[in-house]
C-alpha positions in Angstrom: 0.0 0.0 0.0 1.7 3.1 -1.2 1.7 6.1 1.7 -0.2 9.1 1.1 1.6 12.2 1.4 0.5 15.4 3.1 1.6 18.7 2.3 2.4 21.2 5.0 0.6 23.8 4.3 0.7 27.1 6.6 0.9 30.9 7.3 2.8 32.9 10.0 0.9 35.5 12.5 3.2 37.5 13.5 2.3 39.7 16.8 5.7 41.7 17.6 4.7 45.4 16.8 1.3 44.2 16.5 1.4 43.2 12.5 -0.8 40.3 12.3 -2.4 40.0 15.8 -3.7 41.5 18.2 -4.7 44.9 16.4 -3.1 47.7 18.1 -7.0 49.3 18.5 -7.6 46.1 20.3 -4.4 46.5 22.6 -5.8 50.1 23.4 -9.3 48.8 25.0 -9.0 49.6 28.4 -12.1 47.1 29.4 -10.6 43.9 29.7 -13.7 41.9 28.9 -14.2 43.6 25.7 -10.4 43.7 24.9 -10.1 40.4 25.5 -13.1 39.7 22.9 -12.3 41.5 20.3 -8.5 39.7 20.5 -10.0 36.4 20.7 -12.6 37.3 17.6 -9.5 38.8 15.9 -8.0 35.2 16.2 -10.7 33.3 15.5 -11.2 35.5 11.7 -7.5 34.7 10.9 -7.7 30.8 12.1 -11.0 30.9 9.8 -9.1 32.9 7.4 -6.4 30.0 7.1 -8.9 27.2 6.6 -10.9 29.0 4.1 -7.4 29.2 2.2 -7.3 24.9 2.7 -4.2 25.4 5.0 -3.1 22.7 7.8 -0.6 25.2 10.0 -0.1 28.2 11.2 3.1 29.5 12.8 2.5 31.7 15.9 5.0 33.8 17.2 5.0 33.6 21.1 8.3 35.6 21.9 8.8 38.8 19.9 11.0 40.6 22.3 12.0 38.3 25.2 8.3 38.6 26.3 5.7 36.2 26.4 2.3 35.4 24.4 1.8 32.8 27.1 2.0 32.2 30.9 5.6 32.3 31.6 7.7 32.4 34.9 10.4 33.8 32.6 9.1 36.0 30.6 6.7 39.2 31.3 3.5 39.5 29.9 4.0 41.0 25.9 3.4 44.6 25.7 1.4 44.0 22.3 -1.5 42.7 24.2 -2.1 45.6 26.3 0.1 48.1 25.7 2.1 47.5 29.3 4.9 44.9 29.3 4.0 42.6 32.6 0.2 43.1 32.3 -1.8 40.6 32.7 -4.1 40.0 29.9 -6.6 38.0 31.3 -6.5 35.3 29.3 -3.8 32.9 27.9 -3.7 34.0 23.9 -1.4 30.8 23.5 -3.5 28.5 24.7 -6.3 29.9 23.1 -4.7 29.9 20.2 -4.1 26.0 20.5 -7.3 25.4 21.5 -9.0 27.1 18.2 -6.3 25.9 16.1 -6.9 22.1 17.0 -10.6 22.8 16.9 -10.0 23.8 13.2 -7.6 20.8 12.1 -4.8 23.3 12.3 -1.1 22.4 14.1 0.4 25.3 16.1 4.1 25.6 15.8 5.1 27.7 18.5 7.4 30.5 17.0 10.0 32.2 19.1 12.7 35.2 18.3 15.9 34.3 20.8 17.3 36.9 21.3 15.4 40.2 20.3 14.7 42.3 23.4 13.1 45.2 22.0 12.5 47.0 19.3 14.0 49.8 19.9 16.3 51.7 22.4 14.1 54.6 23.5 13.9 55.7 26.9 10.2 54.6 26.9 11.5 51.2 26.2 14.3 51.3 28.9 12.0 52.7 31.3 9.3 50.1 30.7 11.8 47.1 30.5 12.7 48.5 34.2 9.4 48.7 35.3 7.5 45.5 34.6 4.8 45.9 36.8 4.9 43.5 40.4 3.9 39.9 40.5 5.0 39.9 37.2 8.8 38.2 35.6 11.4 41.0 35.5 12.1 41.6 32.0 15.6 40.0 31.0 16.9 43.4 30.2 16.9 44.2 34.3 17.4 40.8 35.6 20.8 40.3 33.4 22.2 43.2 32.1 25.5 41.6 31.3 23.8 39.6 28.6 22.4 42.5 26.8 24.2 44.5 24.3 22.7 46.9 21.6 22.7 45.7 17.5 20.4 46.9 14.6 19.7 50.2 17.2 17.6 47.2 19.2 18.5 45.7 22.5 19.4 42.5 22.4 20.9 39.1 23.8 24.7 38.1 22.9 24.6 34.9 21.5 28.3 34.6 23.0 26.8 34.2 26.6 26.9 30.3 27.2 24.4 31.5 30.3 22.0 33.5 27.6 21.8 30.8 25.3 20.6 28.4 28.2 18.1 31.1 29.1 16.6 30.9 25.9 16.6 27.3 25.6 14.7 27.2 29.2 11.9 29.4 27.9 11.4 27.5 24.9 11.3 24.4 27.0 8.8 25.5 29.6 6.8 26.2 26.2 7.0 22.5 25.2 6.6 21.2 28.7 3.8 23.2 29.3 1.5 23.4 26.2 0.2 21.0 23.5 1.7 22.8 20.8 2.9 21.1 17.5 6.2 22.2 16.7 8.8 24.9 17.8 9.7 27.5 15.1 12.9 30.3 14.7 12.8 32.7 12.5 16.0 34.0 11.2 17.4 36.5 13.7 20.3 34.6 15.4 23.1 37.3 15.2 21.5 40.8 13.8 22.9 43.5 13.2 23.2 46.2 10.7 26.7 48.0 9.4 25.7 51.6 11.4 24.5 49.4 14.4 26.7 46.3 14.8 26.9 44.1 18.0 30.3 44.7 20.3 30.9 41.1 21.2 34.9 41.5 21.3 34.8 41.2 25.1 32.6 38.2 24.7 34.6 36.5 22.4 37.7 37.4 24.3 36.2 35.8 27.0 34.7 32.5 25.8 36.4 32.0 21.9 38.5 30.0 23.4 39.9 27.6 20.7 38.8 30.2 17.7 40.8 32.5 15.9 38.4 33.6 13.9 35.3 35.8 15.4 33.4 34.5 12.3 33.9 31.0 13.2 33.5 31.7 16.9 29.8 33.5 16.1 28.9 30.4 13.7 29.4 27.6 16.7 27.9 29.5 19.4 24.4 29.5 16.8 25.3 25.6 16.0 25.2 24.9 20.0 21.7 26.9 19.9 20.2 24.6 17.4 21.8 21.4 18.7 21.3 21.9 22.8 17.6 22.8 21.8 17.3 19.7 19.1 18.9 17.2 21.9 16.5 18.3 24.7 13.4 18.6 22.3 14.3 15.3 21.0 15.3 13.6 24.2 11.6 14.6 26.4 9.4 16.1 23.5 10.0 14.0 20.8 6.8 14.4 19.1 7.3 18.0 18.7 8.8 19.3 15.3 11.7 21.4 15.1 11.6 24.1 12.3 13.3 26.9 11.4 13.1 29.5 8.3 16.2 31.4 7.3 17.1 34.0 4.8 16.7 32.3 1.6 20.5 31.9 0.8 23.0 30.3 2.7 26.0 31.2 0.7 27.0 32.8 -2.6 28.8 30.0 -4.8 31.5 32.6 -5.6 32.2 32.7 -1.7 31.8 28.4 -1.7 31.7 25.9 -4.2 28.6 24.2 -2.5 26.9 27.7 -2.4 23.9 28.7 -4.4 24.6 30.5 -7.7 23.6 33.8 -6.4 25.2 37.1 -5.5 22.8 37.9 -2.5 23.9 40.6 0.1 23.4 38.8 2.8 24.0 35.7 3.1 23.2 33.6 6.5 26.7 32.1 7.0 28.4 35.3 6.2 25.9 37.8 7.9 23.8 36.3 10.0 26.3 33.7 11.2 24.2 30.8 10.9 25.2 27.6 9.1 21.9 26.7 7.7 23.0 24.0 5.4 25.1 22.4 7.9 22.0 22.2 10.3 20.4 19.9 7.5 23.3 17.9 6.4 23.3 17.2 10.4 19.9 16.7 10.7 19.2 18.9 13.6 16.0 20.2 12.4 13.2 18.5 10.9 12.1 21.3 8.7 13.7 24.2 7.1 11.9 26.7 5.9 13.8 29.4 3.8 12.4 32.5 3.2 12.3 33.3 -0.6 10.8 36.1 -1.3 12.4 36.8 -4.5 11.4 36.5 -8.1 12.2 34.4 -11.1 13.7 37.8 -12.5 16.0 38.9 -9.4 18.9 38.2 -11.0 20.8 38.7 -7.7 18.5 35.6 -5.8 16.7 34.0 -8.2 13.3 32.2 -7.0 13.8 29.0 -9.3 17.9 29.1 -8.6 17.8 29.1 -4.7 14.8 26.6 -4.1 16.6 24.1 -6.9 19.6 24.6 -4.5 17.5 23.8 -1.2 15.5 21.2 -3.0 19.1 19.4 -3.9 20.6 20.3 0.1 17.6 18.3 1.6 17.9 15.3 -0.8 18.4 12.4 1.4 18.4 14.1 4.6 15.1 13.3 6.8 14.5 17.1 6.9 11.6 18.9 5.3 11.7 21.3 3.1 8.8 23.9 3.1 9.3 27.3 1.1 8.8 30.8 2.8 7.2 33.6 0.3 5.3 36.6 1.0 2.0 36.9 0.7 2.3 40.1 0.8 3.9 40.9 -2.0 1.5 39.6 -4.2 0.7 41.9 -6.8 3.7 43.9 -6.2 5.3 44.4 -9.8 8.8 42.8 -9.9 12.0 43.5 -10.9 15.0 42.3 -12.9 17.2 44.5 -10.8 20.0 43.0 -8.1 19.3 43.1 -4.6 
C-alpha cells in the first residue's frame, strides 16, 4: 500500500509590533472583557481565514522581544497585548490559540525570536523594561544586564553568553513542557545587526572564543550549540514536537563556496547572520527548514527558481523537510530584474 503524502501547508501570524495580531486598536481597550473579545474574535477571523485558504498550520510567534504570548515564569506578559509589558491580559492567547487551532484541524508551531529584546532603544522602552509591573517576571533586560548588548539600534541578547543561550533554551522548554503545541519554530534572527549598528561582542569573544581565531567562526558555533542543545533536549523529552526553522533564503554565494547557491545575494546567512543553515540539514538537527524566498524568477541577484533548486538538492536524502517561505504580501507587487 503506497503512503499518502500530506503537504504542510501554513501561514505565520506575526504579533511583535502588532502586524498580524492583536490589532493595536484592540491592545488600546481599556475594558478587559471587551479587549479580551475583540482579540480572541481577531484570532478566530485569521484561524478561519487559514482554513478557508485549505491550510493545515499556522506558525504563531509567542516571543517577539523576550516577552511572552503565554503564561511564563520567565518572561513578562507581551506589551502587544495591552500596551504595558508585565500586564496581565486576562487570558492565555497561546493557549487559546491552541485550542481554536486544533478545533479547526490546524497544528500550532510555536514561534519564538531568541534573542530580540526590544525594538528599539528609547527611553520609553528602557523605562518600561525596568518597570514590569509587580507579581510579574522582570524583564531580561533588568534581571541580566550583562547579557544584553545593543545591535540593529535594538537591544538584544549576545549569542556569545553560554548562560544567555541556556536562558533561551529554558523558555522554549517551559513552552513545550507546558503546552500541547505542534512544533517549535525560529525565524532568522540569530546574530543581527546592521553596518551603522553592529553588535560589540569583542569582550565576549575574548572571553569565551576559546579555541577560535576567527570571530566569524567563533559566532557560527555558538548559533550551532543553539540549534543542537535545543534539538537534543526537544528530541530527548518532546519527541513528538517538530523542530523548524526558516532562514534567509540563501545560505551562501557559490563565488564565496563551491557548495553555495549560484547567487550574488547581500546577505547571506553564514556570512551575515552567522548561521550555518545547510550544515544544520546535512546534520539533521532540524526537521524542517523553511527558507524564506521572497524573490522572483527575475532577481537576477537571488533568483526564486535558482535558490529553491539549491535547497530542494541540500535536503535530498536528509530526513528534513523542506517547506518554502514567500510573501504573501507581495503579491501583486510588480517585480523587478534588478540586483538586490
Amino acid at each position: 500500500m503506497s503512503e499518502r503524502k500530506r503537504n504542510l501547508r501554513g501561514a505565520w501570524i506575526s504579533t511583535v509590533i502588532n502586524l498580524d495580531w492583536p490589532s493595536k486598536e484592540s491592545s488600546a481597550i481599556t475594558d478587559e472583557t471587551a479587549r479580551v473579545h475583540a482579540q480572541k474574535n481577531e484570532l478566530i477571523r485569521i484561524l478561519n481565514e487559514a482554513v478557508s485558504m485549505r491550510m493545515n498550520a499556522v506558525f504563531f510567534q509567542v516571543k517577539p522581544c523576550s516577552d511572552a504570548f503565554y503564561q511564563s515564569t520567565l518572561l513578562p506578559w507581551s506589551t502587544y497585548l495591552t500596551g504595558t509589558l508585565g500586564k496581565d491580559p486576562g487570558y492565555d492567547p497561546l493557549q487559546f490559540a491552541i485550542d481554536e487551532a486544533h478545533r479547526r484541524n490546524l497544528e500550532l508551531h510555536a514561534w519564538f525570536n531568541p534573542y530580540r529584546i526590544s525594538m528599539n532603544t528609547t527611553q520609553s522602552t528602557i523605562d518600561a523594561l525596568n518597570n514590569v509591573p509587580a507579581g510579574s517576571p522582570a524583564s531580561v533586560y533588568k534581571d541580566h544586564p550583562d547579557w544584553v548588548k545593543t545591535a540593529a539600534n535594538r537591544f538584544v541578547l549576545d549569542p556569545g553568553m553560554p548562560e544567555a543561550r541556556a536562558w533561551v533554551i529554558q523558555g522554549v522548554m517551559e513552552v513545550a513542557e507546558k503546552y500541547d503545541i505542534d512544533g517549535v519554530h525560529f525565524d532568522d534572527y540569530f546574530y543581527y545587526e546592521t553596518d551603522a549598528s553592529t553588535l560589540d561582542d569583542d569582550a565576549t569573544f575574548s572571553l569565551h572564543g576559546g579555541g577560535f581565531s576567527n570571530k566569524g567562526d567563533w559566532r557560527r558555533n555558538n548559533t550551532l550549540l543553539l540549534i543542537t542543545e535545543l534539538s537534543t533536549k526537544l528530541r530527548s523529552t518532546q519527541p513528538q514536537i517538530k523542530f523548524g526553522i526558516s532562514p534567509a533564503g540563501v545560505w551562501r554565494n557559490k563565488t564565496n563556496d563551491p557548495a553555495g547557491s549560484d547567487t550574488s545575494a547581500g546577505s547571506p546567512n553564514y556570512d551575515n547572520q552567522y548561521a550555518d543553515t545547510r550544515l544544520w540539514v546535512l546534520n539533521e538537527l532540524i526537521d524542517y527548514i523553511a527558507p524564506q524566498v521572497y524573490w522572483p524568477f527575475t532577481r537576477q541577484a537571488a533568483r526564486f527558481g535558482v535558490i529553491t533548486q539549491w535547497w530542494a538538492d541540500t535536503v535530498r536524502g536528509k530526513n528534513v523537510h523542506l517547506y518554502i517561505g514567500e510573501a504573501l504580501y507581495k503579491v501583486g507587487v510588480p517585480s523587478t530584474t534588478e540586483p538586490e
